[in-house]
C-alpha positions as CSV (number, residue, x, y, z in Angstrom):
1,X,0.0,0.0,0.0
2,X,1.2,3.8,-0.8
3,X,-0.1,7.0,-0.7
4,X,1.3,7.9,-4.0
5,X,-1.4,8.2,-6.2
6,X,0.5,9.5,-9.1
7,X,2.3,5.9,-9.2
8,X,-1.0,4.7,-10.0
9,X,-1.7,4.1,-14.2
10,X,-5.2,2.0,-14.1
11,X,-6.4,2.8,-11.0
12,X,-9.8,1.1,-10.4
13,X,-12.3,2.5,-7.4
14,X,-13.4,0.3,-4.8
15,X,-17.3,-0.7,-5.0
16,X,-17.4,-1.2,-1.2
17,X,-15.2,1.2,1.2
18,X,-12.1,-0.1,2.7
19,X,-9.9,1.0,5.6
20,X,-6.4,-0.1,6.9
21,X,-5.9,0.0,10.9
22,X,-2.4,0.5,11.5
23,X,-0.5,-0.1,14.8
24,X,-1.5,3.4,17.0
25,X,-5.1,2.2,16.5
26,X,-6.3,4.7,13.9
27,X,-8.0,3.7,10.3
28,X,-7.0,4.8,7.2
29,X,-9.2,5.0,4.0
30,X,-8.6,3.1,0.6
31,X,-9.3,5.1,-2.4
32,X,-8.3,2.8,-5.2
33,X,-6.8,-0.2,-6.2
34,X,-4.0,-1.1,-9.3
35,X,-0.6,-2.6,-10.0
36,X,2.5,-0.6,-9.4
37,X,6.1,-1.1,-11.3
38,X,9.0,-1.3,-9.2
39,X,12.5,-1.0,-10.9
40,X,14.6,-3.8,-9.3
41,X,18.6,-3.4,-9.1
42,X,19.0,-6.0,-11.9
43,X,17.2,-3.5,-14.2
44,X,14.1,-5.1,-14.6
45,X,10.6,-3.9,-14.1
46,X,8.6,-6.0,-11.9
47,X,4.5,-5.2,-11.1
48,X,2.8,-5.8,-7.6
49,X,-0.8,-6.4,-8.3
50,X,-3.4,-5.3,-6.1
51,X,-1.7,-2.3,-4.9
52,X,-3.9,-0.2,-2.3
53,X,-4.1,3.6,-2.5
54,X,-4.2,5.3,0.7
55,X,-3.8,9.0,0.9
56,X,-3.1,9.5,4.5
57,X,-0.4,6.8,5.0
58,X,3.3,7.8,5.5
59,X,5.4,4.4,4.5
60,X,5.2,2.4,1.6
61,X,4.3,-1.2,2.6
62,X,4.9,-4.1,0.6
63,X,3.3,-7.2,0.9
64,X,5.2,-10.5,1.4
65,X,2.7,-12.9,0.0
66,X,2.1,-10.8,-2.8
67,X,5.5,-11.0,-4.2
68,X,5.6,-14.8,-3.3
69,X,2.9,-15.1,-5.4
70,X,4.6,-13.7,-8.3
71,X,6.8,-16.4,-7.9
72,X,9.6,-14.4,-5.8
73,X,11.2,-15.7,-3.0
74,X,11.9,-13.3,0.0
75,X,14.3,-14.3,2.6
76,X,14.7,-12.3,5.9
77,X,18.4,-12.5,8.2
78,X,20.1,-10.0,10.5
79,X,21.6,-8.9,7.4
80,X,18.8,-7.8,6.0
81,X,16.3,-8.8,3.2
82,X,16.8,-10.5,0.0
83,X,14.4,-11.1,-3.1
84,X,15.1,-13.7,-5.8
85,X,13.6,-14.0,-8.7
86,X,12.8,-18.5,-8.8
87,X,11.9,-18.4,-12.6
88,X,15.0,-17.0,-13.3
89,X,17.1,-19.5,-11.5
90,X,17.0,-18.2,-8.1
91,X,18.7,-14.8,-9.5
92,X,18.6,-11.7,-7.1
93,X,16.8,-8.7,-8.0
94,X,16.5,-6.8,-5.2
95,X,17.7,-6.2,-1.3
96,X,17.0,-4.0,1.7
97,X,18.5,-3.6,5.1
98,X,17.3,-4.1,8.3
99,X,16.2,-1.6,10.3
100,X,15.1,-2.8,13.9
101,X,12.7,-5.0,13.9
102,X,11.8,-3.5,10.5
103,X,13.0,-4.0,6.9
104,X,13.3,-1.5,3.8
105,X,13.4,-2.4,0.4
106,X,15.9,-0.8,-2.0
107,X,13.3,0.0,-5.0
108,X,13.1,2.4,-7.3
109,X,10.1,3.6,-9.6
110,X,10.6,3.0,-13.2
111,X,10.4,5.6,-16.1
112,X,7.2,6.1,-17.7
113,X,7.0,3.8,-21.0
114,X,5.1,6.4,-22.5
115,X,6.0,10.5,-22.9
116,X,2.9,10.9,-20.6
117,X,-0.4,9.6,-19.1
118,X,-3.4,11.1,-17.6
119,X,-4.4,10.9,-14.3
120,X,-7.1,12.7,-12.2
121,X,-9.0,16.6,-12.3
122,X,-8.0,18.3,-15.5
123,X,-6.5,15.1,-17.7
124,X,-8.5,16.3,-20.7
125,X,-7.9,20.1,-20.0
126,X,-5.8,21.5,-23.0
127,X,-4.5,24.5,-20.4
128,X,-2.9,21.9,-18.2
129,X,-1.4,20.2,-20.8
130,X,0.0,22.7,-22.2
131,X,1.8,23.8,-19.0
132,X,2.9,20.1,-18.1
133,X,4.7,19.8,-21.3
134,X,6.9,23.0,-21.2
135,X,4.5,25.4,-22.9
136,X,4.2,23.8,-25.9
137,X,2.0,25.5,-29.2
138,X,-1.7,23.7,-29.0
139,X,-0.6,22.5,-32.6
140,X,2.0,20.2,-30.8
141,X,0.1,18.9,-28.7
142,X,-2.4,17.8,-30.8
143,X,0.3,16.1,-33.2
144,X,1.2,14.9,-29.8
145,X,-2.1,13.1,-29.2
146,X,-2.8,12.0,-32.8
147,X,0.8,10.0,-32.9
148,X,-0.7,8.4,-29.3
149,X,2.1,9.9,-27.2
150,X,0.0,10.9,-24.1
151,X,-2.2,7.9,-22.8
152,X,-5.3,7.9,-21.0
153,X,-8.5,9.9,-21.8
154,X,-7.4,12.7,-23.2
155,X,-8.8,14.3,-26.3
156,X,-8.5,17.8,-27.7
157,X,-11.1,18.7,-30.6
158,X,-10.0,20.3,-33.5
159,X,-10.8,23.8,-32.6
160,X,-10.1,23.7,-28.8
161,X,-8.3,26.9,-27.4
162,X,-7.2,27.4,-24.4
163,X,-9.6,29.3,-21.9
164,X,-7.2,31.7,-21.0
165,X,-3.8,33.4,-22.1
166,X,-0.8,31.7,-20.8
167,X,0.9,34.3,-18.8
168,X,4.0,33.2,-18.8
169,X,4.6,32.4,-22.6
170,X,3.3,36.0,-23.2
171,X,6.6,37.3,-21.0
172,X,9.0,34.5,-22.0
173,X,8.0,34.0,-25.8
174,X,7.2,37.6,-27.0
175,X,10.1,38.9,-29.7
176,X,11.6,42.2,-29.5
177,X,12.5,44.8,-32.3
178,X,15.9,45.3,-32.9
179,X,17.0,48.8,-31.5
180,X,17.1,51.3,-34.2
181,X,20.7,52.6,-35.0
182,X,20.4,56.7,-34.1
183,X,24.4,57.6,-35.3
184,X,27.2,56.0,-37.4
185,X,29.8,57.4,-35.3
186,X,32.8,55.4,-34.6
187,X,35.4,56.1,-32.2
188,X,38.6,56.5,-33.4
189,X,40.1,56.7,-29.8
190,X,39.5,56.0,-26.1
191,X,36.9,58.2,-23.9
192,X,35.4,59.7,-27.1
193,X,32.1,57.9,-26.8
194,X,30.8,56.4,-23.3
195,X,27.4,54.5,-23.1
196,X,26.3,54.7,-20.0
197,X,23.1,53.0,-18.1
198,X,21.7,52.7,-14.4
199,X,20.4,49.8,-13.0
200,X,18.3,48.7,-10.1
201,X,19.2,45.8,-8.0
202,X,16.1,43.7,-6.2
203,X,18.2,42.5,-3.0
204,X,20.9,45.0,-1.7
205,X,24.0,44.1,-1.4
206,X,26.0,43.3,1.3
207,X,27.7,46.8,1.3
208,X,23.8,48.4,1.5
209,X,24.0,49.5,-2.5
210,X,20.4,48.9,-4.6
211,X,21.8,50.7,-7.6
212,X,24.6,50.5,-9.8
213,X,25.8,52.1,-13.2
214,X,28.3,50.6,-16.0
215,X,30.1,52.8,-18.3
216,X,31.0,50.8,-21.6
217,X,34.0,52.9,-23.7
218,X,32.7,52.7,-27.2
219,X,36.3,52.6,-28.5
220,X,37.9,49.8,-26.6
221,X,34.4,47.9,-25.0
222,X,35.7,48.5,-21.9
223,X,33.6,48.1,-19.0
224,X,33.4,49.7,-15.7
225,X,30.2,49.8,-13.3
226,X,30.0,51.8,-9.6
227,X,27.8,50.6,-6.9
228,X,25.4,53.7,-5.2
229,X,23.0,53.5,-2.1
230,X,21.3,56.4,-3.1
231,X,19.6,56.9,-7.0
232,X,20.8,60.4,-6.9
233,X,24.1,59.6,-5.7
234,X,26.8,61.5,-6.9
235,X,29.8,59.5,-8.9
């Protein structure tokens, strides 16, 4: 049992409610039920069936007789614990150490198969998936869906928009003109021409300056900036 429910691909609701009672005497509600892959340390994926969700545990608990169905075999010693795989000739796929009277198993969760899948509020919403994927153009994520890279019940119609601008793509993705050249001056020599520009700083420095101002020689690039508390600060 977890309370991961993101771990969960085919979830399936109970049709009569469950509880868990663990050892300070208080219940715990199970939402759902699936398999879960576990990535073993000889690289394999191997899936625990009947998997219960329950939100408001804290450890993952794995059952014993679960994975000796699956035709492992788990052995227990004051060295720890030790799974082998018997229809692979006895070969071992995963270990854990002991901890008390307790023992943890060294598991990892496996990489999704798939780009992405679906799962709970907002799986068909266009606006999510366009922020889950990294902002991506609507047409991509429809190519996305007709080349069946997102599983689960997604589906964007042909003319679905967005609800509502995307903030951040209007700040991060918006071009700029190119600044418009004023003079064809060039220096010929050094202190001729100085660009100059002020600039505000959002955390002060240690010395208690929030502004500072870099002077850029046109003739050599050079660059040299000055540090103020004050905005009208004289330099």
């Amino acid at each position: 049992m977890t309370s991961h429910g993101k771990w969960f691909r085919e979830a399936k609701d109970l049709k009569t409610p469950g509880f868990v009672e663990t050892g300070d005497d208080t219940t715990h509600p199970i939402i759902q039920i699936d398999k879960v892959p576990l990535s073993m340390q000889d690289g394999q994926t191997k899936y625990l069936k009947d998997v219960l969700h329950v939100p408001t545990i804290t450890k993952n608990l794995v059952s014993v007789g679960q994975m000796v169905e699956q035709g492992l075999h788990v052995t227990f010693n004051p060295n720890g614990c030790f799974v082998e795989d018997m229809k692979n000739q006895g070969k071992l796929i995963a270990k854990g150490e002991r901890n008390g009277r307790m023992f943890t198993l060294d598991v990892n969760m496996p990489e999704v198969n798939s780009m992405l899948f679906t799962h709970g509020k907002g799986a068909g919403d266009i606006g999510i998936w366009h922020k889950r994927v990294g902002h991506v153009n609507l047409q991509r994520l429809k190519l996305m869906e007709k080349q069946k890279l997102v599983e689960g019940p997604t589906k964007f119609g042909a003319e679905e928009v967005m609800s509502e601008v995307c903030e951040a793509c209007q700040l991060g993705k918006q071009a700029r003109h190119p600044f418009p050249t004023q003079t064809t001056h060039v220096s010929s020599k050094p202190l001729e021409m100085i660009h100059l520009d002020v600039w505000t700083m959002k955390i002060e420095s240690i010395g208690g300056c929030k502004y500072y101002v870099s002077f850029i020689d046109d003739h050599t690039r050079k660059v040299w900036v000055y540090f103020m508390k004050h905005k009208g600060e004289v330099f």
